[in-house]
MDTraj code that builds the backbone (N, CA, C; nanometers):
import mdtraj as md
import numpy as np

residues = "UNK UNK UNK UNK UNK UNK UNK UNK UNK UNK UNK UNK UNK UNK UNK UNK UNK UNK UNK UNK UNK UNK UNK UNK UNK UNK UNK UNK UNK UNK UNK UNK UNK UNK UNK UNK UNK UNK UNK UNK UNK UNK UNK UNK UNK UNK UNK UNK UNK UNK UNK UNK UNK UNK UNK UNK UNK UNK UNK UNK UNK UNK UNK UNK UNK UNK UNK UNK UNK UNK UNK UNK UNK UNK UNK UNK UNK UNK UNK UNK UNK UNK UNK UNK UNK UNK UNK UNK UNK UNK UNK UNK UNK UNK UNK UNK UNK UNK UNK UNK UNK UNK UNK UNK UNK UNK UNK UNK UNK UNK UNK UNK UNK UNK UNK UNK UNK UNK UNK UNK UNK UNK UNK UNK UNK UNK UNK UNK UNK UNK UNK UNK UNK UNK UNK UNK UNK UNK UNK UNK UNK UNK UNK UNK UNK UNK UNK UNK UNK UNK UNK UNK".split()
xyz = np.array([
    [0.0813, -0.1195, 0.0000],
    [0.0000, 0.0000, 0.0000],
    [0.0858, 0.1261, 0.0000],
    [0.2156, 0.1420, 0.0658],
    [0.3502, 0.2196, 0.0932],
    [0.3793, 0.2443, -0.0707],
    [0.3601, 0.1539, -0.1645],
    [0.4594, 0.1532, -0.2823],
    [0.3851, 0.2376, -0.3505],
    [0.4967, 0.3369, -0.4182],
    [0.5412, 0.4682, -0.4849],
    [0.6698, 0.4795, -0.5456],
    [0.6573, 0.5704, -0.6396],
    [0.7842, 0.6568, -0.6586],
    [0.8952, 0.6467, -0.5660],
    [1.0025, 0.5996, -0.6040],
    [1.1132, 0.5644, -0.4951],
    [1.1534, 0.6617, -0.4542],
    [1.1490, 0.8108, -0.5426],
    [1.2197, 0.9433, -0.4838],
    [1.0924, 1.0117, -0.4216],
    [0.9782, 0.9801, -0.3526],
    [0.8839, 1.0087, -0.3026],
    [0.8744, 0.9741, -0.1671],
    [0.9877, 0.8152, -0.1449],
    [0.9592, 0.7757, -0.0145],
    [1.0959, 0.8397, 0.0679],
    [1.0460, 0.8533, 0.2169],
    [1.2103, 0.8529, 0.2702],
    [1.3002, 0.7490, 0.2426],
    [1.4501, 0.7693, 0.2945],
    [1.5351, 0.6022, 0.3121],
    [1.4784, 0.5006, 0.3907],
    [1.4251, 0.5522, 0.4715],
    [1.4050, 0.4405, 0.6031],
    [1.2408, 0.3752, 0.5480],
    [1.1495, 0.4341, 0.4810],
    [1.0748, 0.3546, 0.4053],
    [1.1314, 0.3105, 0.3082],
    [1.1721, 0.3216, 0.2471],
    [1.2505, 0.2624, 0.1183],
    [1.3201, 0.1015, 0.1219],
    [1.3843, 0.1221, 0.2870],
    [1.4574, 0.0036, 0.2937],
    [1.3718, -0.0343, 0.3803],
    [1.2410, -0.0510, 0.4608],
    [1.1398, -0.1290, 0.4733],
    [1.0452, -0.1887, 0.3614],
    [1.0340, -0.1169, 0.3020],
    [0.9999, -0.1913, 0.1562],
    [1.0704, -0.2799, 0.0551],
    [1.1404, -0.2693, 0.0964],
    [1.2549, -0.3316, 0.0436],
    [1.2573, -0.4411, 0.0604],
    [1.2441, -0.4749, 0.2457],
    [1.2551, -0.6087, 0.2722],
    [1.1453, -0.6875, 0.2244],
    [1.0042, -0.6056, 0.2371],
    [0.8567, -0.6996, 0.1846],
    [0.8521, -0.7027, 0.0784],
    [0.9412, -0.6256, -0.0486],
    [0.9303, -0.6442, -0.1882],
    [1.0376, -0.7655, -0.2029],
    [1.1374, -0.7816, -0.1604],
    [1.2067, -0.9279, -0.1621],
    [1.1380, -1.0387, -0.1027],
    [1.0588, -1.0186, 0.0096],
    [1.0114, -1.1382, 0.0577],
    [0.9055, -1.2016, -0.0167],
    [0.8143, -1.0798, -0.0430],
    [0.6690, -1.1053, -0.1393],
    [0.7251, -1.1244, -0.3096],
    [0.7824, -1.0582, -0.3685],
    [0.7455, -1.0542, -0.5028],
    [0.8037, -1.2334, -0.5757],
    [0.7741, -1.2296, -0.7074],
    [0.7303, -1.3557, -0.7000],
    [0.8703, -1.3800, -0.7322],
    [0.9185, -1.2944, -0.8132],
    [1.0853, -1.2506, -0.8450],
    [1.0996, -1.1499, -0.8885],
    [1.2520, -1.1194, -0.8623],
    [1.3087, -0.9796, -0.8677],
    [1.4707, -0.9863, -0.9569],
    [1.4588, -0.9471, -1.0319],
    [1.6092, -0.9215, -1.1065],
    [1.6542, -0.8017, -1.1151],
    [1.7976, -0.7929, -1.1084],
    [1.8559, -0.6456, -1.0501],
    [1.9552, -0.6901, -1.1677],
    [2.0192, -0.5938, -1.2633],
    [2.1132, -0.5216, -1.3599],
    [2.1682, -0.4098, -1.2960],
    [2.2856, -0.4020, -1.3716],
    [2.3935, -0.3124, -1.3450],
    [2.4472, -0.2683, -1.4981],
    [2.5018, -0.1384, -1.4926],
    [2.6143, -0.1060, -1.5592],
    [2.7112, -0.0275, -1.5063],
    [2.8397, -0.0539, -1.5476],
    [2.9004, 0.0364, -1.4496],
    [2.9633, 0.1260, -1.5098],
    [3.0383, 0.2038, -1.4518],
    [3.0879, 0.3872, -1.5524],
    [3.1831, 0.3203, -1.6873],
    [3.2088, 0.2370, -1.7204],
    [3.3181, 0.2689, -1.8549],
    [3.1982, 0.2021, -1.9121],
    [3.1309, 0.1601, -1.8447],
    [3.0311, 0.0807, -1.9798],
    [2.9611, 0.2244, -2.0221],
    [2.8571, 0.2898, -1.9553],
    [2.8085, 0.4269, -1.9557],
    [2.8571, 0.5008, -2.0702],
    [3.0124, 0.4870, -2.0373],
    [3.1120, 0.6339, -2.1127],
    [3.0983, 0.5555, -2.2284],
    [3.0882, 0.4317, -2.2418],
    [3.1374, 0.3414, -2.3771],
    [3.0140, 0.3654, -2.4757],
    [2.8733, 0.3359, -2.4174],
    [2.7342, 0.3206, -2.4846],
    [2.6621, 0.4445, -2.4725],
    [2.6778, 0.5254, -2.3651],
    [2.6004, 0.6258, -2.2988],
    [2.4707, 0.6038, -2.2038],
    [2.4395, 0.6678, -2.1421],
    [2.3598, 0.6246, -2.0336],
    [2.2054, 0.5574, -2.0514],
    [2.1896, 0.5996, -2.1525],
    [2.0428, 0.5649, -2.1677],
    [2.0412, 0.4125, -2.2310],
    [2.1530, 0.3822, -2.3350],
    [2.1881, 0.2482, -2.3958],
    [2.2225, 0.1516, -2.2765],
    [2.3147, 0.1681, -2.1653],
    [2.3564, 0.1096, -2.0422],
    [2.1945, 0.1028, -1.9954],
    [2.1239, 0.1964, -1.9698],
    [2.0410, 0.1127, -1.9008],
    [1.9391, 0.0088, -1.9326],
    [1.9021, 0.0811, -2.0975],
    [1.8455, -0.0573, -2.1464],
    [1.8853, -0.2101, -2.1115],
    [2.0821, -0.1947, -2.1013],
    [2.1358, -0.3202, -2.0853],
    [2.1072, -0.3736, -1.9752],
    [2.1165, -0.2716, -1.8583],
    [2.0611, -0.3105, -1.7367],
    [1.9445, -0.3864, -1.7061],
    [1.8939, -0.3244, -1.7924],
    [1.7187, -0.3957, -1.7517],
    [1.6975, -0.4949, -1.8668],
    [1.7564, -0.5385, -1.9675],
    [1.8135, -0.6478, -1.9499],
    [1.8470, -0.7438, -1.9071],
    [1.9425, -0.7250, -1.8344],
    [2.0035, -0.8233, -1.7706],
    [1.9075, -0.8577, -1.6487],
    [1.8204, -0.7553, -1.5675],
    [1.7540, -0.7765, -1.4829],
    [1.6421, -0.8567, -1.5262],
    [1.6243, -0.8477, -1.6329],
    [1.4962, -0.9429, -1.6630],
    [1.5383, -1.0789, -1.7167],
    [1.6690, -1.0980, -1.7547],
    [1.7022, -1.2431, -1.7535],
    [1.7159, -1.3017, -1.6055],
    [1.7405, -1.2206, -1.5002],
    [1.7377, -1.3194, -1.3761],
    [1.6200, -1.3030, -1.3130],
    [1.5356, -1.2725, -1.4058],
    [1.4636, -1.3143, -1.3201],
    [1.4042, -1.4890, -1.3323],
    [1.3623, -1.5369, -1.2006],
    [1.3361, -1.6788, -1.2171],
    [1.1809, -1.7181, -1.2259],
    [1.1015, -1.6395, -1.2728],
    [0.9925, -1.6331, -1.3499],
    [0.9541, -1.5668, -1.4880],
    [1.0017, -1.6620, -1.6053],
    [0.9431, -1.5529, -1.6613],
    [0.8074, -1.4821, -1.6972],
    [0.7931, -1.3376, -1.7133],
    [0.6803, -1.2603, -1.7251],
    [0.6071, -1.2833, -1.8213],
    [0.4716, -1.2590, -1.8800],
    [0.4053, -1.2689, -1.9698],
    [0.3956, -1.1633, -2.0269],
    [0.4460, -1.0253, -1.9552],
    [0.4002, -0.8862, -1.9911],
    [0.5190, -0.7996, -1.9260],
    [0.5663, -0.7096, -1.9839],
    [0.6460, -0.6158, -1.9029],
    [0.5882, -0.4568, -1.8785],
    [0.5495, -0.4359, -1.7977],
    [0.5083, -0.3033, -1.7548],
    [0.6473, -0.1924, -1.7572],
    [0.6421, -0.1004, -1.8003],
    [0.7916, -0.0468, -1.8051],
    [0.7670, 0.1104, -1.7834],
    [0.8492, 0.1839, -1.6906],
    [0.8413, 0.3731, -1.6585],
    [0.8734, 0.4405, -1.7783],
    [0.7652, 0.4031, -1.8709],
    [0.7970, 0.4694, -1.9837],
    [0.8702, 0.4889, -2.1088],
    [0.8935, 0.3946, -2.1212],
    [1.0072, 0.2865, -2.1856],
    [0.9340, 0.1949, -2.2630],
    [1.0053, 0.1892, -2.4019],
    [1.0146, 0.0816, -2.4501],
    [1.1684, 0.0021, -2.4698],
    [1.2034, -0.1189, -2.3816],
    [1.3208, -0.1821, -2.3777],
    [1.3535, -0.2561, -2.5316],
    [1.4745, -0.1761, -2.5837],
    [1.4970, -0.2793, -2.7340],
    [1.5455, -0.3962, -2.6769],
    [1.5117, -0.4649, -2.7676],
    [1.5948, -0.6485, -2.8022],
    [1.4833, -0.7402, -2.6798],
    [1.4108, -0.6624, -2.6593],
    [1.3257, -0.7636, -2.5832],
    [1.2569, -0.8223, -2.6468],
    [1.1883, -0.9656, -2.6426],
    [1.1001, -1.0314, -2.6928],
    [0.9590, -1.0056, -2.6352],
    [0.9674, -1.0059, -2.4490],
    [0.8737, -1.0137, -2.3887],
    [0.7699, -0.8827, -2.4326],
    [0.6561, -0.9124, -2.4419],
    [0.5406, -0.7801, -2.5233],
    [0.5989, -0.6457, -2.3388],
    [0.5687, -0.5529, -2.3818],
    [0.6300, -0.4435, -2.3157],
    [0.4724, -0.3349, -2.3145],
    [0.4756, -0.3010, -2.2190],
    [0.3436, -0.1584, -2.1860],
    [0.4291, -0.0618, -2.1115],
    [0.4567, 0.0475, -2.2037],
    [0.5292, 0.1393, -2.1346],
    [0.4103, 0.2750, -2.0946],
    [0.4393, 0.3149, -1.9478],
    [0.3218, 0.3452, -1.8610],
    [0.4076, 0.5311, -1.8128],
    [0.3838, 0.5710, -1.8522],
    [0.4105, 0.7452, -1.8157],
    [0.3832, 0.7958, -1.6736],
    [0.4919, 0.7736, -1.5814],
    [0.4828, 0.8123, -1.3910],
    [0.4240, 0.6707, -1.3724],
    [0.4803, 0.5687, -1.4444],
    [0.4408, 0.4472, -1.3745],
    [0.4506, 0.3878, -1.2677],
    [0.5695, 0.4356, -1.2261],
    [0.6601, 0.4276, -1.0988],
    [0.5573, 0.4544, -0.9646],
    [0.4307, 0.5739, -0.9964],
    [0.3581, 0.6184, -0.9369],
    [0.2092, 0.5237, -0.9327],
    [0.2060, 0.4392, -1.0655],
    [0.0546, 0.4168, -1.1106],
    [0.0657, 0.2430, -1.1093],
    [0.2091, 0.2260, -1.1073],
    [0.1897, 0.0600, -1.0555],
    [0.2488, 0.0088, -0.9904],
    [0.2240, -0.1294, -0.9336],
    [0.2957, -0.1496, -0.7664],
    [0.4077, -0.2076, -0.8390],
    [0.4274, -0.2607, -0.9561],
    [0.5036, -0.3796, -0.9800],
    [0.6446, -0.2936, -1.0363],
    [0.5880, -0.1615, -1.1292],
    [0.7011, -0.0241, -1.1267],
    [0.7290, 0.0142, -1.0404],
    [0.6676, 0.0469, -0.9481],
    [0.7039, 0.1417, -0.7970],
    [0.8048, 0.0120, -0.7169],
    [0.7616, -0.0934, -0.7045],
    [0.8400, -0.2029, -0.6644],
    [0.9835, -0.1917, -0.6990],
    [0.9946, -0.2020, -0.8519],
    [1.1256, -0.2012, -0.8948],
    [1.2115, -0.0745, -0.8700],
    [1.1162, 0.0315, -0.9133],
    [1.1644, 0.1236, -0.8525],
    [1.2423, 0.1454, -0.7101],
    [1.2034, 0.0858, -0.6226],
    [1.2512, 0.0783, -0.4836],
    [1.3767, 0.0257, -0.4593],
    [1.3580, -0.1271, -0.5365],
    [1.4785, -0.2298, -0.5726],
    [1.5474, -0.1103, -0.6253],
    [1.5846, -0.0880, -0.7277],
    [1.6894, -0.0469, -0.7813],
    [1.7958, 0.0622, -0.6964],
    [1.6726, 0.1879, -0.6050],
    [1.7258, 0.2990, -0.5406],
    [1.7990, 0.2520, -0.4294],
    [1.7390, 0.1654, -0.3826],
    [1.7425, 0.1051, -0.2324],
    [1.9125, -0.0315, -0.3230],
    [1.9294, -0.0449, -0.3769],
    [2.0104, -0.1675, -0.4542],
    [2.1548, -0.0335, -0.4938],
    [2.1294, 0.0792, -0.5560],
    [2.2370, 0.1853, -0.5608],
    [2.2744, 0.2469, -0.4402],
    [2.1606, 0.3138, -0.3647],
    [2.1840, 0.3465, -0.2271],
    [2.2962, 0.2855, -0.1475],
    [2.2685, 0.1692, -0.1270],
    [2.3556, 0.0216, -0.0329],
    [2.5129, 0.0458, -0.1195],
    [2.5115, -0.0063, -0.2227],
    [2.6586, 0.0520, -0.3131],
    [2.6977, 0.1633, -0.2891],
    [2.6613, 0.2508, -0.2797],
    [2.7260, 0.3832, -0.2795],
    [2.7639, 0.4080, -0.1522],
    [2.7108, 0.3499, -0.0640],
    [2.7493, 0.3245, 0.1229],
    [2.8568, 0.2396, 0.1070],
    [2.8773, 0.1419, 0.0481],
    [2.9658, 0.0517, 0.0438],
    [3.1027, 0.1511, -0.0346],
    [3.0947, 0.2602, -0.1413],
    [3.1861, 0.3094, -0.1945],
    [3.2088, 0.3988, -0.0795],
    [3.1326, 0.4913, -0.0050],
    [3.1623, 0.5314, 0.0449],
    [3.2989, 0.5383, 0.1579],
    [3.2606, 0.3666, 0.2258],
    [3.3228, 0.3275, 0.3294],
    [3.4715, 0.2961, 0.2739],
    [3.5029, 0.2435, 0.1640],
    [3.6102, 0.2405, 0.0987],
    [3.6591, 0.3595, 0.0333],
    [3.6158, 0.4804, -0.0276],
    [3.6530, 0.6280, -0.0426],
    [3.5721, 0.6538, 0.0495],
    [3.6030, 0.7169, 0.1698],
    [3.5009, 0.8200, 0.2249],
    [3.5608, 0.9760, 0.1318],
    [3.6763, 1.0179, 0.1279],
    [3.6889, 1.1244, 0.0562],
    [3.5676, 1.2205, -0.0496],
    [3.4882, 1.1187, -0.0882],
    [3.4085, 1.1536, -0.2023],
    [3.2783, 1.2389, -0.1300],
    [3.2662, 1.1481, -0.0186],
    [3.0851, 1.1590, 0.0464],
    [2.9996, 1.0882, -0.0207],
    [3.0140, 0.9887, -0.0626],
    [2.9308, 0.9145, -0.1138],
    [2.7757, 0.8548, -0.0382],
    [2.7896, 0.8510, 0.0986],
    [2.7188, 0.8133, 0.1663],
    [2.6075, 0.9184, 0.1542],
    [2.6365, 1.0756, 0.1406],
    [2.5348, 1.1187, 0.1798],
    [2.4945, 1.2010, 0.0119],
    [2.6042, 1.2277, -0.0600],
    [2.5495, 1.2755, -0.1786],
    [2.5148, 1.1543, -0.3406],
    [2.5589, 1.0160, -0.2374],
    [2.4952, 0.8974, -0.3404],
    [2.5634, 0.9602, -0.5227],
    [2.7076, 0.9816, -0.5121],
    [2.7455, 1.0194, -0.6439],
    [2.6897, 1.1102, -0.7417],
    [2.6040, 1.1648, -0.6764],
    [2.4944, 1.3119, -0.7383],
    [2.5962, 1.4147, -0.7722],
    [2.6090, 1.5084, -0.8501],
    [2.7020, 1.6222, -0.8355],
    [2.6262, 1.7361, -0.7729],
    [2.6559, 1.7003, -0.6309],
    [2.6193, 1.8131, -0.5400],
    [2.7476, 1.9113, -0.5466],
    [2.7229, 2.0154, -0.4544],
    [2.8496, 2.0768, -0.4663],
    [2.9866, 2.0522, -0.3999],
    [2.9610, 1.9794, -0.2771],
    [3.0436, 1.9185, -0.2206],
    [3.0924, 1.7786, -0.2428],
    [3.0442, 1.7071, -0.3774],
    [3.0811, 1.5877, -0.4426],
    [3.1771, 1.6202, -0.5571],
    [3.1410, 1.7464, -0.6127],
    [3.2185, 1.8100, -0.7273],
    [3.3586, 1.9078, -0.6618],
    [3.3176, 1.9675, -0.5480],
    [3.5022, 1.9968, -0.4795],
    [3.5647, 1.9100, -0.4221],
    [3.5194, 1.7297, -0.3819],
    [3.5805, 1.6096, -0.3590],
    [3.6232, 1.6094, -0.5027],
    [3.5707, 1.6109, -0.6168],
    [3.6513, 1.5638, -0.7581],
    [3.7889, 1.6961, -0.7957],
    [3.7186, 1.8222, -0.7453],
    [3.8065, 1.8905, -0.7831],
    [3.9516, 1.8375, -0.6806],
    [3.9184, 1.8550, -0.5798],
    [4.0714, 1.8211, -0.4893],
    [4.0871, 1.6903, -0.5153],
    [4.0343, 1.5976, -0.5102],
    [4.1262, 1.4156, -0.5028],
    [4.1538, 1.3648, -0.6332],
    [4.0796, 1.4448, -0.7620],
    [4.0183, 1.3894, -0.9236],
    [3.9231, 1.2686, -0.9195],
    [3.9257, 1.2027, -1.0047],
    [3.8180, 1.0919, -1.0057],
    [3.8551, 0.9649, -0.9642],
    [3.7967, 0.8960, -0.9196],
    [3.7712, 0.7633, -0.8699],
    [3.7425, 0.6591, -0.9523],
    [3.7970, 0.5159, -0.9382],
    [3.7214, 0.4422, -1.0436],
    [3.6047, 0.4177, -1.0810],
    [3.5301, 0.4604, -1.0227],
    [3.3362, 0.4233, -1.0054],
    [3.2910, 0.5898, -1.0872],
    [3.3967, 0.7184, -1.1341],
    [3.3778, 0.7838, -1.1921],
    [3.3382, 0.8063, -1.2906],
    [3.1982, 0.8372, -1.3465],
    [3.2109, 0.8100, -1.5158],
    [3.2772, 0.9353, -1.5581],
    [3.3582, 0.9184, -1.7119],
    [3.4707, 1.0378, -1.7377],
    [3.3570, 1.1288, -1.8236],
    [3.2384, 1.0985, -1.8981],
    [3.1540, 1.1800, -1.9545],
    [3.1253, 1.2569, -1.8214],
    [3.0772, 1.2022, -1.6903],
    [2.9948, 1.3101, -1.6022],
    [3.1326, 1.4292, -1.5452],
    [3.1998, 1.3896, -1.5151],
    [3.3267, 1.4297, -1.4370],
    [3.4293, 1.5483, -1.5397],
    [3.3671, 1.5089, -1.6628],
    [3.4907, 1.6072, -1.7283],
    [3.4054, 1.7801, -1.7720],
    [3.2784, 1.7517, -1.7232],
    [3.2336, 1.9139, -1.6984],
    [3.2659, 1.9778, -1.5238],
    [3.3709, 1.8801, -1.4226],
    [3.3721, 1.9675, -1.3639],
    [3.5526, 1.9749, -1.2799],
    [3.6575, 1.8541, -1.3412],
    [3.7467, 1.9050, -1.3319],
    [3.8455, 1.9029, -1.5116],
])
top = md.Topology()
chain = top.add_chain()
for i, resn in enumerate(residues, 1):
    res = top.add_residue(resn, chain, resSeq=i)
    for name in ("N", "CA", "C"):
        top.add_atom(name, md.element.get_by_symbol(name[0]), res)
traj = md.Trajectory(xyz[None], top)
């Protein structure tokens, strides 16, 4: 009943939902790309790949893909791409959660290994105090060089 827009909920709902969207859903597949892939394809191609890959693990397959507006190439599965879906269905808003709550946790984890950056609290955003960590230390491997080279 909680599920929404992932940038709608706080953290601390986010990662309560989190746990009942892993426990309940029937399956869940999570994709990645990481920054040289990004710089290599560009961001919007990476994520297609992402979701991708998330929909091969999953261990049901779907009959239908509901998607935030999107149509995913190279898919077979029939696709309904839904405009603020994230908002209008549980099964978008779901993933939605997965994914924020799935980057969130990583970026805590980069954090703890660079704290230099602030990763923990600006989650690799170019806040202003994420962009004078790049100006003083330069970039990091988890840097993509497209985002980073408008600001050192």
């Amino acid at each position: 009943m909680y599920i929404n827009d992932s940038k709608k909920l706080s953290a601390a709902k986010r990662e309560e939902l989190y746990a009942v969207i892993m426990e309940k859903a029937v399956a869940v597949g999570v994709g990645m790309a990481g920054p040289g892939r990004i710089d290599e394809i560009n961001i919007l191609q990476a994520t297609y790949e992402a979701m991708r890959e998330a929909i091969s693990k999953l261990s049901v397959k779907p009959d239908i893909l509901l998607n935030d507006a999107v149509t995913i190439p190279g898919v077979a599965i029939r696709q309904v791409p839904i405009i603020k879906g994230d908002a209008k269905s549980i099964s978008i808003g779901a993933a939605s959660i997965i994914a924020k709550v799935t980057r969130d946790r990583l970026m805590l984890e980069y954090d703890r290994i660079m704290p230099e950056y602030g990763f923990a609290s600006n989650k690799g955003y170019g806040s202003a105090e994420h962009i004078a960590a790049l100006k003083k230390y330069g970039p990091s491997p988890i840097h993509r060089r497209g985002f980073i080279g408008n600001f050192v």
